[in-house]
C-alpha positions, 0 to 999 in steps of 0.5 A, a space after each residue: 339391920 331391921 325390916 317391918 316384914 308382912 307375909 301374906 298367907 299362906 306364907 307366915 313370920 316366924 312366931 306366927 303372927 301377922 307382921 312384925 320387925 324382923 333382923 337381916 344381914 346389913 346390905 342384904 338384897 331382896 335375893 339374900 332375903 328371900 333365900 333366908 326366908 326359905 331356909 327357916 322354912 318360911 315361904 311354904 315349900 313355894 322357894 323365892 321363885 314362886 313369890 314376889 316382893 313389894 318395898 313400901 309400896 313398890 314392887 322391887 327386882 331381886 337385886 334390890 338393897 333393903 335398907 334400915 326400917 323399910 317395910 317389906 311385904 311378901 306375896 304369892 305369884 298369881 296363878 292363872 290361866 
């Protein structure tokens, strides 16, 4: 299935570019997702636990399904003190 995926920097899409479509496995969760990203290297070093993730607009639990044309932004946690 497709997503419309936008990292936000430092994290990048593969290829480099802003944001684009992007193939995943049909059913797959915000975990399945997240751990794909980190294999192809591309949450930074940071690993599923030092991002999170907003689906159209909303911010979602690692147990969320993705479905077919949503669109999916991945951001850095916030850091603070």
């Amino acid at each position: 299935m497709h997503i419309y995926f936008k990292p936000y920097s430092p994290l990048t899409f593969p290829g480099g570019q802003g944001d684009g479509k992007m193939e995943i496995q049909d059913d797959a969760s915000v975990a399945d997702f997240l751990q794909f990203l980190d294999e192809h290297g591309l949450l930074g070093g940071y690993g599923p636990q030092g991002v999170f993730v907003i689906v159209e607009n909303c911010a979602v639990r690692m147990d969320y399904i993705l479905r077919e044309g949503q669109a999916v932004k991945v951001l850095l946690q916030p850091q603070g003190g």
